[in-house]
DODO-877146 format. One record per residue (C-alpha): z, y, x; residue number from 1. Coordinates in nm, 2 decimals. Example, Ala and Ser with C-alpha at 12.3 -4.5 7.8 and 13.67 -1.06 7.14 Angstrom:
       c3       c2       c1   resi
     0.78    -0.45     1.23      1
     0.71    -0.11     1.37      2
END
This chain:
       c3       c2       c1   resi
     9.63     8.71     8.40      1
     9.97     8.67     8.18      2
     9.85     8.51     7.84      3
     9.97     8.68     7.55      4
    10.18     8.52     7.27      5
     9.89     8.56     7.00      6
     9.58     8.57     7.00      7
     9.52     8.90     6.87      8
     9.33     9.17     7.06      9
     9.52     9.43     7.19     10
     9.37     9.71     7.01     11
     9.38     9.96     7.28     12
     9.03    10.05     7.26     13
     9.02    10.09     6.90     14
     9.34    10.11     6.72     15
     9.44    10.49     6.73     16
     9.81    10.55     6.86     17
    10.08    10.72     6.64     18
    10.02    11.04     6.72     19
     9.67    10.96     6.58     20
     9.43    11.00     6.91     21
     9.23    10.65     7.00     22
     9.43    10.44     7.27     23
     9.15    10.45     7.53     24
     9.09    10.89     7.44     25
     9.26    10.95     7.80     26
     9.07    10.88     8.10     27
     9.16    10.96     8.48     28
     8.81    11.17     8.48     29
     9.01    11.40     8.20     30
     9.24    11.50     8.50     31
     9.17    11.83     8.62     32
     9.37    12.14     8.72     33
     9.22    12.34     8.44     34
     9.37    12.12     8.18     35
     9.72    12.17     8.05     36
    10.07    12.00     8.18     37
    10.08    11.84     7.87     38
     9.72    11.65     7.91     39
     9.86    11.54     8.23     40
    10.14    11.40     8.18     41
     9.96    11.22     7.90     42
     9.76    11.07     8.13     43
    10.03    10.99     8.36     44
    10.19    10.77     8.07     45
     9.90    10.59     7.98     46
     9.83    10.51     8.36     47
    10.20    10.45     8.49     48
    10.26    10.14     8.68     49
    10.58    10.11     8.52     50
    10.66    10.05     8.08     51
    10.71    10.33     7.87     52
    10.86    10.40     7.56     53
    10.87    10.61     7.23     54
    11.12    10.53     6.94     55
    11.20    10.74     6.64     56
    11.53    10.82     6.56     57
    11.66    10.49     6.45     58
    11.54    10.34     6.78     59
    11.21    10.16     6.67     60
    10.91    10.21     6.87     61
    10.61    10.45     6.79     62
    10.46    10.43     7.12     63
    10.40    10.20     7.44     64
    10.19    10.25     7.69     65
     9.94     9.99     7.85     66
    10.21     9.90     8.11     67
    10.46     9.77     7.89     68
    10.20     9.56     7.66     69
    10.11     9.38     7.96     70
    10.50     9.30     8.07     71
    10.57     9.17     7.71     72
    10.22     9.02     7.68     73
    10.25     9.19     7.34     74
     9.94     9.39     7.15     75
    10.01     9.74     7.10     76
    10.06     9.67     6.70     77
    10.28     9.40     6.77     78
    10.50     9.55     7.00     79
    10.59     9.86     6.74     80
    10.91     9.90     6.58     81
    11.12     9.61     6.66     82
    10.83     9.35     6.78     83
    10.97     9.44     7.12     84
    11.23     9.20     7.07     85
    11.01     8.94     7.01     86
    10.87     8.95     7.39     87
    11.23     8.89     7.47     88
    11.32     8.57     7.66     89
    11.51     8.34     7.37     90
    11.83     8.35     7.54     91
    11.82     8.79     7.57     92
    11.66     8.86     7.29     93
    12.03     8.84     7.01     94
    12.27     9.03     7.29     95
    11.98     9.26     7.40     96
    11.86     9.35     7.00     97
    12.24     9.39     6.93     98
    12.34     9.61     7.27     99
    12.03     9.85     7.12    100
    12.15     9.86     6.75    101
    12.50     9.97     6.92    102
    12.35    10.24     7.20    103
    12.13    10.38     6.84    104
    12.41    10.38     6.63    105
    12.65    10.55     6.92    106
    12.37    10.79     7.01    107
    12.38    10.65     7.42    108
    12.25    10.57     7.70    109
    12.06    10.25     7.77    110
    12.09    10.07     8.04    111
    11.99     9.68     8.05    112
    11.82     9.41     8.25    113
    11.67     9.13     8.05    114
    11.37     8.91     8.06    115
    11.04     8.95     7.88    116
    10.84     8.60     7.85    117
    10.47     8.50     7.75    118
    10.29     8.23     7.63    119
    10.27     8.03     7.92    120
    10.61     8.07     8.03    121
    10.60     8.30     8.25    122
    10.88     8.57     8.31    123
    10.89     8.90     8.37    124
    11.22     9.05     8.46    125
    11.30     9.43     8.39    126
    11.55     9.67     8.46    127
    11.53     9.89     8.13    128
    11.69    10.27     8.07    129
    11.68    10.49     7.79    130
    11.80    10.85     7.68    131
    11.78    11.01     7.35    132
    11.59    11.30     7.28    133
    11.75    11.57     7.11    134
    11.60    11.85     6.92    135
    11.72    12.25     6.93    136
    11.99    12.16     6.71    137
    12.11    11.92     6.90    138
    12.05    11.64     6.67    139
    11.90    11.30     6.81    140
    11.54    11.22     6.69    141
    11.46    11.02     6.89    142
    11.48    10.79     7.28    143
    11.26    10.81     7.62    144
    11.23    10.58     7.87    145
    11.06    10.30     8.11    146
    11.10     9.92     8.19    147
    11.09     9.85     8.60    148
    10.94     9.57     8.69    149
    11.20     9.41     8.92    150
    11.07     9.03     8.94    151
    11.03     9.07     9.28    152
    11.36     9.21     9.34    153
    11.52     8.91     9.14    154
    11.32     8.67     9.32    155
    11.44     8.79     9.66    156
    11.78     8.79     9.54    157
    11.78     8.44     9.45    158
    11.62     8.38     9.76    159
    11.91     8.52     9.97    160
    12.16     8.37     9.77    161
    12.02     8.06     9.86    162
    12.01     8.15    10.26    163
    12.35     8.24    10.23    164
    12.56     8.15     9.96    165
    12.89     8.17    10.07    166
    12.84     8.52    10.10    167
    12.67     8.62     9.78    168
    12.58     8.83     9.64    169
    12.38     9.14     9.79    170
    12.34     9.37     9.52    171
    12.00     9.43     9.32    172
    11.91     9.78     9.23    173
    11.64     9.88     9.03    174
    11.67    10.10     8.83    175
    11.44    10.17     8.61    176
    11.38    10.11     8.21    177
    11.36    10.32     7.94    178
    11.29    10.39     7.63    179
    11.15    10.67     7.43    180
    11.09    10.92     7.11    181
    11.00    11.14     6.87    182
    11.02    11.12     6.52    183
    10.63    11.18     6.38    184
    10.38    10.93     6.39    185
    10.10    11.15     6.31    186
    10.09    11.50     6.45    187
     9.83    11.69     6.67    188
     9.72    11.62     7.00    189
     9.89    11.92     7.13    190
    10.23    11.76     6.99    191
    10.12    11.49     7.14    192
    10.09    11.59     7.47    193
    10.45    11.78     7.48    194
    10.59    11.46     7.36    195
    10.45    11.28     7.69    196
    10.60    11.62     7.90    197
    10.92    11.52     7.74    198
    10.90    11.18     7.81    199
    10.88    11.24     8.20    200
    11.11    11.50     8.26    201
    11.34    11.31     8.07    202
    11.31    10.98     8.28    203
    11.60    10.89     8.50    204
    11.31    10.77     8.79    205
    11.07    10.95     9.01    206
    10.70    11.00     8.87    207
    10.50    11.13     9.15    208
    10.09    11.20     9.13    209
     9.86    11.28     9.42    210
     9.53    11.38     9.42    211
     9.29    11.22     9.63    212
     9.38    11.42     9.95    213
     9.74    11.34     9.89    214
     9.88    11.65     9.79    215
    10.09    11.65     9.47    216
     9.96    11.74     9.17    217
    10.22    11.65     8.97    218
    10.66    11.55     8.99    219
    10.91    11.54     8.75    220
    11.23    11.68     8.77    221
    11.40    11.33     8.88    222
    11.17    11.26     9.15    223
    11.25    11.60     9.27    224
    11.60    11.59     9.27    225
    11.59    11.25     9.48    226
    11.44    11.48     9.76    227
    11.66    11.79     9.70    228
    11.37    11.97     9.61    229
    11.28    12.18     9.32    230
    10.98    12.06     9.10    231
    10.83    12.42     9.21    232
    10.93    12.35     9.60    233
    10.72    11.99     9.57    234
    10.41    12.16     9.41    235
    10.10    12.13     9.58    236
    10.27    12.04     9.91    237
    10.12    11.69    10.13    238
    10.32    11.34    10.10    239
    10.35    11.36    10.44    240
    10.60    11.61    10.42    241
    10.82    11.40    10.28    242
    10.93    11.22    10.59    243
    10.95    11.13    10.94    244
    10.67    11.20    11.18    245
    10.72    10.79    11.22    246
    10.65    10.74    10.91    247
    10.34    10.91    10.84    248
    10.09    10.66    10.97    249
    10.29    10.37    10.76    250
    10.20    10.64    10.46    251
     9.87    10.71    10.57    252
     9.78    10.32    10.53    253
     9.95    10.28    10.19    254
     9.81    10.54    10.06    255
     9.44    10.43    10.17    256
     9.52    10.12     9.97    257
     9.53    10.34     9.69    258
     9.16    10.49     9.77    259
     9.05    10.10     9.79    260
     9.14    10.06     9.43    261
     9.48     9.87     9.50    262
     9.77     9.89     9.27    263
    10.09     9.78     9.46    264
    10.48     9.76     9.48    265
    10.66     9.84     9.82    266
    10.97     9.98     9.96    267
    10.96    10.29    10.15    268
    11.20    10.55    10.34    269
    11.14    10.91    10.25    270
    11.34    11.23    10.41    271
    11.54    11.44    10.16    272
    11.54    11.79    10.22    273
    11.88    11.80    10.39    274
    11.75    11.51    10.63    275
    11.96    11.26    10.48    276
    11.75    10.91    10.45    277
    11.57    10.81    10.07    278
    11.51    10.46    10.06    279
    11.27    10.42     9.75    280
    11.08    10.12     9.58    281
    10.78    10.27     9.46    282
    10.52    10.12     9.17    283
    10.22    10.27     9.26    284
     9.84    10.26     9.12    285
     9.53    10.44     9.21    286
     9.38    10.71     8.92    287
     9.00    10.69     8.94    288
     8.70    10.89     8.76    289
     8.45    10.75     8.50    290
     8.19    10.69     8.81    291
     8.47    10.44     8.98    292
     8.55    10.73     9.26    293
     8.91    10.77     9.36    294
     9.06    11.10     9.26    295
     9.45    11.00     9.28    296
     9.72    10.79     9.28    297
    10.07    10.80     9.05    298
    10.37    10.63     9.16    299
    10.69    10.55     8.95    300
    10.98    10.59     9.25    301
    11.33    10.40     9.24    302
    11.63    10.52     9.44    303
    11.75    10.21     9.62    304
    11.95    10.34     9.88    305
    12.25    10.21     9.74    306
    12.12     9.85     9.76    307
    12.02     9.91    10.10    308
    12.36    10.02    10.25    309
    12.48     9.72    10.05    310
    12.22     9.47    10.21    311
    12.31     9.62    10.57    312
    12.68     9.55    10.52    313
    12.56     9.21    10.38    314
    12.37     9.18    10.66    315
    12.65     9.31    10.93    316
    12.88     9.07    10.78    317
    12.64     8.72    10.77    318
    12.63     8.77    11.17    319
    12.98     8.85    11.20    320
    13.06     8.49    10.99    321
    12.80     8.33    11.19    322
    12.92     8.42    11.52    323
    13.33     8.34    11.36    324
    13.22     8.01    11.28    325
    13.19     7.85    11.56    326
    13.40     8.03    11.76    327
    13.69     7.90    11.48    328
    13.54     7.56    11.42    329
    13.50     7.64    11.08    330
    13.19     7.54    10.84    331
    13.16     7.70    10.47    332
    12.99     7.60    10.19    333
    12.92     7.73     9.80    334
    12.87     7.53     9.52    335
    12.72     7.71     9.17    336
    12.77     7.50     8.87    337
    12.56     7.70     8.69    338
    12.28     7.61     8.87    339
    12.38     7.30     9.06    340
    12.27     7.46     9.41    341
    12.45     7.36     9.72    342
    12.47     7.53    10.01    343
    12.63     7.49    10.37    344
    12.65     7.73    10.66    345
    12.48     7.61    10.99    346
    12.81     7.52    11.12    347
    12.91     7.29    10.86    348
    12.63     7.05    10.98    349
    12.77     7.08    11.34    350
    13.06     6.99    11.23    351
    13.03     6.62    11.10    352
    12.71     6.56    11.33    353
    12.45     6.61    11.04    354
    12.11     6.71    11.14    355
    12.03     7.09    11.07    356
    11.78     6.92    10.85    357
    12.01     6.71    10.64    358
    11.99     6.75    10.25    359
    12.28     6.96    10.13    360
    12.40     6.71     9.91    361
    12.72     6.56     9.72    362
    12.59     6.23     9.86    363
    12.59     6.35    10.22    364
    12.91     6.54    10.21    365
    13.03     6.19    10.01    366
    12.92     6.06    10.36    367
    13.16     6.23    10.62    368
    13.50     6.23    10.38    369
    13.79     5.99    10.52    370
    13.73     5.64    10.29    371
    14.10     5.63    10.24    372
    14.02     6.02    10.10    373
    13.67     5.96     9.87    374
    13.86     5.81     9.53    375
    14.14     6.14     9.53    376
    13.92     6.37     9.59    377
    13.63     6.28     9.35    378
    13.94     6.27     9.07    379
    14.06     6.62     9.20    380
    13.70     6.75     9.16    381
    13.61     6.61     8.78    382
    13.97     6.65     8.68    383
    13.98     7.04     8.79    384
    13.67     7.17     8.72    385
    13.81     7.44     8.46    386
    14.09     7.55     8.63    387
    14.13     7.65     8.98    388
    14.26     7.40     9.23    389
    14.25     7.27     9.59    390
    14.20     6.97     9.75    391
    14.26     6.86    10.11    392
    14.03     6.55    10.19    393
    14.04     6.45    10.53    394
    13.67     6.42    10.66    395
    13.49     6.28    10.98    396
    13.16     6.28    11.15    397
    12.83     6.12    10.96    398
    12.84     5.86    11.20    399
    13.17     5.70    11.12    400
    13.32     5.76    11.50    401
    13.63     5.96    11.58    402
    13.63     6.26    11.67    403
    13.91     6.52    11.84    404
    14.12     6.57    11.67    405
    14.02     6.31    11.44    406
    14.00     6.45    11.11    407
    13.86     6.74    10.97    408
    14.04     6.90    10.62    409
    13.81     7.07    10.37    410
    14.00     7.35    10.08    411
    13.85     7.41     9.75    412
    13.81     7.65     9.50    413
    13.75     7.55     9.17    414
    13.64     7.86     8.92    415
    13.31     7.91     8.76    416
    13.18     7.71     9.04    417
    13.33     7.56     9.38    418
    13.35     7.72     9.75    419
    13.52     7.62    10.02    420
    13.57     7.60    10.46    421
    13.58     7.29    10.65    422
    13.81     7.35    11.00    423
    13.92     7.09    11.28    424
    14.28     7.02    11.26    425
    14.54     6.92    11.47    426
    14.68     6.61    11.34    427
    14.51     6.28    11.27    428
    14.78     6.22    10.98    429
    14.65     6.15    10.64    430
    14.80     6.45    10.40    431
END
């Protein structure tokens, strides 16, 4: 469990909210078809796996929902107005409070990744979204929206920059954030409730509710437009319809995670109505009755089709280098200087008779460099770190012996960090 930054409770059982109903007033038992749309999406909001926002006109919050408290390991109370800033990772929190004072003041869109980070050090990354609310006039009084959840996604992405860095980067998408609305703190539960309706349909992700057979209960007008469906077209109609006859027992097991009582995050492909392919990353968590039985399940969904063409050209391209490689007697490698990481392609190794399970290190490529080479080219790389330049060392194999031809020649880039190709030559003159 994240540890908060204070100590404080978080008042969600007994502070009222700001439209003046008790935090813990909506329960999943409340859901029922006799109820109005209002009530539901009410409940949707306080049971979303994903952050959601309210702000009054000048952009400072008047609502959060239990989600959000938990990814800024903030209280309710603290995280009103502008204490959401205060969740914000140390080195986000002066761009990301002055990029909102700028979307407010310009009456925008918002649209920012950033970090929130608890007591223990822990990080949650976000990918956050936010549209303002307008009333019949026109005039803004207000902004909706979510934060994603995308710490997952960032992890992988470092991940795969590190498997293959001379190729970075595969694009991360998540989309997903937002913020949120209306302009009185202390209205009626009915007002209330439309507020919630407003918040959904004004979200730029999917919300999707099931009941406990899977049939929806419940889209909003983005989920249904990622299937090319009308909201009235989705009604009542199973998941299962949704997508490919392979698919449906994959669906079937999800979704009886959900009747276990299991909140999780996982990628999915869904069929749009014109057959095209949806690839979605859906937050999902199970709705449940006062008795603990299982009457649901609400899902936040995320277009990522995008980053998945983008990963399969990624992909197509990593084997096309790999097979090039040694077909061309060519090794690659990437160095960040943001990060210090180091990286070498398979055939590098090859190449100066390293072990695949050398370190990637400035020592060892120190190591298979010409001797009559090592003093130049350290110069060339402290001396040119700024500006972008290229060196020509002459390099051999680890173990010192010749090798034909007898020299291998390495070219450098030097920008905001260093990458570079080593390739067997044809002449065994020094440069």
């Amino acid at each position: 469990m994240r540890r908060r930054k204070s100590d404080r409770s978080s008042g969600q059982d007994a502070e009222p909210r700001p439209d003046g109903t008790p935090a813990a007033s909506a329960r999943p038992a409340d859901l029922n078809p006799d109820d109005n749309a209002g009530r539901h999406f009410r409940l949707l909001a306080e049971h979303a796996p994903v952050g959601l926002y309210l702000t009054d006109a000048s952009g400072r919050v008047i609502y959060a929902n239990p989600k959000l408290c938990a990814d800024a390991a903030l209280t309710f109370d603290e995280l009103l107005g502008g204490g959401w800033l205060q969740g914000l990772h140390e080195d986000d929190r002066r761009r990301r409070a002055a990029a909102w004072r700028d979307t407010v003041a310009r009456g925008g869109d918002w649209s920012e990744e950033y970090r929130y980070v608890d007591a223990d050090g822990h990080v949650t990354w976000v990918w956050g979204t936010a549209q303002p609310i307008r009333d019949a006039g026109g005039a803004i009084v207000g902004y909706a929206g979510t934060d994603l959840d995308i710490t997952d996604l960032k992890h992988a992405e470092e991940t795969a920059r590190a498997d293959e860095a001379s190729l970075k980067q595969a694009q991360l998408l998540s989309e997903v954030g937002s913020w949120e609305w209306d302009v009185a703190a202390e209205q009626a539960l009915r007002d209330s409730e439309a507020r919630y309706r407003d918040l959904l349909e004004t979200l730029m992700e999917g919300i999707w509710a099931l009941d406990a057979q899977a049939s929806t209960t419940l889209v909003n007008p983005a989920m249904a437009a990622m299937l090319g469906y009308s909201v009235e077209e989705m009604d009542g109609r199973p998941l299962f319809d949704f997508m490919d006859d392979a698919a449906v027992e994959t669906a079937r097991q999800l979704f009886a995670h959900r009747s276990r009582g299991v909140a999780e995050q996982h990628e999915f492909e869904f069929r749009r109505k014109d057959g095209t392919p949806l690839f979605a990353r859906l937050a999902t968590t199970p709705l449940t009755s006062a008795d603990g039985s299982f009457r649901g399940t609400v899902a936040a969904v995320a277009d990522i089709t995008d980053r998945k063409r983008a990963e399969e050209s990624l992909r197509e391209a990593h084997e096309r280098l790999s097979m090039a490689q040694p077909a061309a007697g060519a090794g690659v490698w990437d160095w960040d200087m943001t990060t210090g990481m180091l990286n070498w392609s398979p055939e590098f190794f090859r190449l100066f008779g390293l072990p695949a399970d050398a370190e990637a290190s400035f020592d060892t490529r120190r190591s298979v460099v010409h001797p009559d080479d090592i003093e130049a080219a350290e110069a060339r790389a402290v001396g040119r770190r700024s500006a972008r330049s290229v060196a020509h060392p002459r390099c051999q194999s680890a173990n010192g012996a010749p090798s034909r031809p007898p020299h291998r020649r390495c070219r450098s880039s030097h920008g905001r960090g260093s990458a570079g190709g080593c390739t067997v030559t044809g002449s065994s003159k020094p440069p």
